[in-house]
C-alpha positions, -999 to +999 in steps of 0.1 A: +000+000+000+015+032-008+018+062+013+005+099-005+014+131+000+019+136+045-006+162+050+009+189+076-019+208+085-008+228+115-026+247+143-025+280+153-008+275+183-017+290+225+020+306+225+012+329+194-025+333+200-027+339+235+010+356+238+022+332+257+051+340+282+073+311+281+103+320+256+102+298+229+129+274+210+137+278+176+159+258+150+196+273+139+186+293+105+189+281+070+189+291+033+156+281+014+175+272-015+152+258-038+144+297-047+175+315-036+199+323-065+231+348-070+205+375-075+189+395-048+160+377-028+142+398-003+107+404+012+093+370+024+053+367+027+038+329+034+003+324+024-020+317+051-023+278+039+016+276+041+013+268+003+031+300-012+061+322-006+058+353-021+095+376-026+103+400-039+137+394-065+164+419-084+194+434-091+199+403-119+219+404-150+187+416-167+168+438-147+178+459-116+147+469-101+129+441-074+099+423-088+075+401-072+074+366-075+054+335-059+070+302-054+045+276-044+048+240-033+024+207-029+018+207+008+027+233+043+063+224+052+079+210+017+103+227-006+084+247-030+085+236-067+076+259-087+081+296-091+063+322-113+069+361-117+037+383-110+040+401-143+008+419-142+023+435-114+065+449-123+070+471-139+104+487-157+105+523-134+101+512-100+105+486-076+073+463-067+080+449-026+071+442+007+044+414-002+009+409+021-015+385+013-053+382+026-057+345+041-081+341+010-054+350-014-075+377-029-065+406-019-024+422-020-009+450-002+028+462-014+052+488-015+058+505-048+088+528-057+074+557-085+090+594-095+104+610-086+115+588-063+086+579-036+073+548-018+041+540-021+018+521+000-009+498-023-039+478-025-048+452-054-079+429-049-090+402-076-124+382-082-107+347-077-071+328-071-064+321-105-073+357-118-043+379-120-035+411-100-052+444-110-023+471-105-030+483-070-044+514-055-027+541-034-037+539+004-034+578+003-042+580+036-009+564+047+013+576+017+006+613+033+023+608+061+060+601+045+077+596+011+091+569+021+064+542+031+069+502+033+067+473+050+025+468+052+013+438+077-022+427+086-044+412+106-062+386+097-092+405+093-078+431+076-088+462+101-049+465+115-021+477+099+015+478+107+042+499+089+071+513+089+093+541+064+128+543+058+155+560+077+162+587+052+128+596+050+111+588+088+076+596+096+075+627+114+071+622+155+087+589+155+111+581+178+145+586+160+153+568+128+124+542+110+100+533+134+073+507+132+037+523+132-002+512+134-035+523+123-066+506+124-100+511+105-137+500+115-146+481+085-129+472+055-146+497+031-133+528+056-099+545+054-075+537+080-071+564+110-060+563+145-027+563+135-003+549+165+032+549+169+047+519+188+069+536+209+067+504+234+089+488+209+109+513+190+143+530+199+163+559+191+176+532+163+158+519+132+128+492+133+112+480+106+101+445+083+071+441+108+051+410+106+018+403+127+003+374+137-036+368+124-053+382+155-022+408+161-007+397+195+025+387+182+047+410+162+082+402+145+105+432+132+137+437+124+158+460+142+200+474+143+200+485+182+227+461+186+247+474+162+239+449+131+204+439+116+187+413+141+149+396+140+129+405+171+097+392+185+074+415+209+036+401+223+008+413+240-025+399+258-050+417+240-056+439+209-061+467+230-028+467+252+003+476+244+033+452+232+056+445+257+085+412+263+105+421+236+127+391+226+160+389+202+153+357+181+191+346+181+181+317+158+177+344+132+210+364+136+236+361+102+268+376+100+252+403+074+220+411+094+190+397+091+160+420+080+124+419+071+110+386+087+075+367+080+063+354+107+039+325+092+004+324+097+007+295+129+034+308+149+055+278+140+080+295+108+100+329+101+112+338+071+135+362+066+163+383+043+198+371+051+217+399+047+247+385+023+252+376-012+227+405-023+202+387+000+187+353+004+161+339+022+165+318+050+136+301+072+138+291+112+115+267+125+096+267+159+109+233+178+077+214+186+075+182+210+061+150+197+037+137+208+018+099+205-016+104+186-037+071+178-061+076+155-096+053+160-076+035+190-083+000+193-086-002+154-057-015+131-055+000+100-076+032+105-102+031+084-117+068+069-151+062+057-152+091+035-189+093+033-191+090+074-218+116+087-202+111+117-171+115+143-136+105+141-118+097+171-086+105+177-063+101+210-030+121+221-018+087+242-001+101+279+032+085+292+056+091+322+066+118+300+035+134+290+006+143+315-024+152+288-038+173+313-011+201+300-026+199+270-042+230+260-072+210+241-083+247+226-051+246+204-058+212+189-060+209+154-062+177+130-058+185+093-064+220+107-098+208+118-106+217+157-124+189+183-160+190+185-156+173+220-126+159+244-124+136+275-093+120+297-098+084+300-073+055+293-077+040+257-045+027+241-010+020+244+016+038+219+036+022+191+069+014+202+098+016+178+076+018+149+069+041+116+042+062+112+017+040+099+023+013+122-005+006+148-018-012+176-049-028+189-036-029+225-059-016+248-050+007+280-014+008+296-017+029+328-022+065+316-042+088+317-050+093+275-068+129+257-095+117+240-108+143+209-138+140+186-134+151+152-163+155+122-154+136+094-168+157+070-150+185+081-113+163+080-128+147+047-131+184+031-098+194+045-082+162+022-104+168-006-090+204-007-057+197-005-054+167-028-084+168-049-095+131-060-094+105-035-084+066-040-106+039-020-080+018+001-053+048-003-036+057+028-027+087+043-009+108+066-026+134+093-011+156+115-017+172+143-010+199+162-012+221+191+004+233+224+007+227+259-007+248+287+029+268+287+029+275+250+053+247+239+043+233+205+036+199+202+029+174+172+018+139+160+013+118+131-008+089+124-022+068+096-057+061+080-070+042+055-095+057+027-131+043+026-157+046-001-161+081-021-164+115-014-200+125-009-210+141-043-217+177-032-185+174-018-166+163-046-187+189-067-177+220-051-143+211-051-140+211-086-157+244-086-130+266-092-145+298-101-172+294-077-196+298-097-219+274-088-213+254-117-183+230-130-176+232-165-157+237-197-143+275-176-133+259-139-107+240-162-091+270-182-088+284-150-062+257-141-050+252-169-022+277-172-012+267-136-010+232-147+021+247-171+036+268-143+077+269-148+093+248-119+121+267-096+151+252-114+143+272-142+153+300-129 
């Protein structure tokens, strides 16, 4: 039986959410190198899915000024494959740059360099992912407060934004040098106002490159108070408070700064510019804890009926080392799907010394299990998106993910086993890709140009 695509869905973690206090591990640095050339790479955005990493890319042998591009990969937490340039976008008198993407990929905010020699703040919006990007808007309401405006971030919901300037231009009433700055708007058809600088955060030196979290309690900037370019993270309990516990991400630190970090959408990745070589990008990785996860304990394989109306259930198994009652069962995410219920009880034993797929019928071993209920439909839509046509008898990899009660990240794999066929109105609206309400002849042109997408080494 062979094993598809692992599917690392991953959760949006209690440390990042809730601003969790507990300083956080993260891996040593490195180069994503599948898009990182002898050119210069800068400006890392990752989609909200995980599935594209939008840069920004010049001074090549052919053009000088930076253009956007969008390299994209399979699955959350693979090397990307392919890369495309966002034509409709670049143009020949400016530089396009600092990339934000709306979690439904439909809306972009950038910077854009025009004469005589401004930054511009802008706004592009199109009907559907596979339409391309209408040349953006000003946001006039930010471009009057400097020449020299960049580095737009969001909120999920699109009502905050974080920015910053450049040094040789700062916002007036700043605290010396770029500063990073806020503004918030009631609705998304109002301009933004309120405009805030963060002076809990900023320093007589330059700050810039923020990135927010989705619901804005975490930010990550950039900053040279110690002298070269470092990543920072700062957090706060509430929209409405301050942010406060700023922390120097070491991880991040290169010998020739490191600027303008993306924090990704779950907590659990920054992205960042590497400072040498023109500029590369380099990722660091949040270290999670595994963790035992069975799913359907008692059954062996795990069958997924995919027509099921019902619940899955899955179990994060507890051990000498792991008391689940730490478990922050709010965090808990399956295929990014949340729990519709949860108990502690004592269902299974773990694998020992086995792969991924193995399993186990054993019963109880002594400790104290989390149980979690799952709707299949809901897991069985999260495939279907991700995939597209299921196999009967195919088998699978799910993850999950979440946190412990002190913010540390956990994880867990296990296997299941497909069942049947998707339900038909399922299966239907997945193969709706202009969401029309209608599959035909025009959901296919729509991919079809994707389908022919140049892959990374071709550049």
């Amino acid at each position: 039986m062979k094993t598809r695509t692992n599917l690392f869905f991953v959760a949006v973690v209690a440390f990042w959410v809730l601003g969790g206090s507990a300083l956080a591990q993260w891996t040593e640095a490195v180069p994503v190198t599948e898009i990182n050339t002898e050119y210069a790479e800068w400006d890392p955005f990752l989609s909200d899915d995980g599935l594209s990493l939008y840069i920004s890319k010049g001074k090549t042998d052919t053009f000088y000024y930076h253009r956007l591009y969008e390299a994209m990969r399979e699955a959350p937490y693979g090397p990307f494959t392919s890369l495309r340039e966002i034509t409709e976008l670049n143009y020949s008198s400016g530089h396009i740059q600092d990339p934000w993407v709306s979690p439904d990929n439909l809306r972009l905010y950038y910077m854009r360099t025009e004469p005589p020699g401004r930054w511009r703040l802008k706004f592009s919006e199109r009907a559907s992912v596979y339409d391309p990007w209408p040349v953006g808007v000003n946001i006039s309401e930010l471009n009057a407060l400097s020449d020299c405006m960049r580095g737009p971030t969001l909120t999920a919901d699109e009502l905050t934004i974080f920015f910053s300037s450049h040094p040789t231009c700062p916002i007036p009433g700043g605290e010396g040098g770029d500063d990073i700055w806020m503004a918030t708007r009631p609705d998304m058809d109002s301009p933004f106002g309120d405009i805030t600088n963060l002076t809990e955060i900023n320093t007589t030196a330059n700050e810039g490159g923020p990135s927010v979290s989705p619901v804005g309690l975490t930010l990550v900037f950039h900053s040279d108070r110690n002298g070269q370019t470092q990543i920072f993270k700062a957090t706060r309990e509430s929209a409405y408070e301050p942010f406060g516990n700023v922390e120097h991400l070491s991880a991040c630190d290169t010998p020739a700064g490191s600027a303008t970090p993306c924090l990704s959408s779950d907590g659990t990745a920054i992205y960042f510019k590497h400072g040498a070589n023109k500029g590369d990008i380099w990722v660091s990785y949040l270290v999670r804890r595994e963790v035992a996860v069975d799913i359907k304990p008692g059954s062996c394989p795990n069958p997924l009926n995919l027509a099921s109306r019902g619940v899955l259930p899955v179990a994060i198994l507890g051990s000498d080392d792991l008391d689940v009652n730490t478990i922050d069962v709010a965090s808990i995410r399956l295929a990014g799907v949340a729990p519709v219920r949860s108990s502690y009880e004592d269902v299974a034993a773990p694998v020992s010394d086995g792969n991924e797929c193995d399993c186990t019928v054993a019963g109880p071993d002594g400790h104290t299990d989390l149980t979690l209920k799952f709707k299949t439909q809901q897991i069985v839509e999260q495939i279907v998106n991700l995939l597209g046509e299921l196999v009967d008898g195919e088998l699978l990899v799910l993850n999950l993910a979440g946190a412990l009660s002190d913010g540390t990240p956990i994880e867990g794999t296990d296997c299941i086993v497909l069942v049947g066929k998707v339900p038909r109105l399922l299966a239907a609206r997945s193969s709706d890709i202009n969401t029309d309400g209608i599959v035909d002849i025009l959901d296919f042109s729509k991919m079809a140009k994707y389908w022919l997408e140049p892959t990374a080494a071709d550049y």
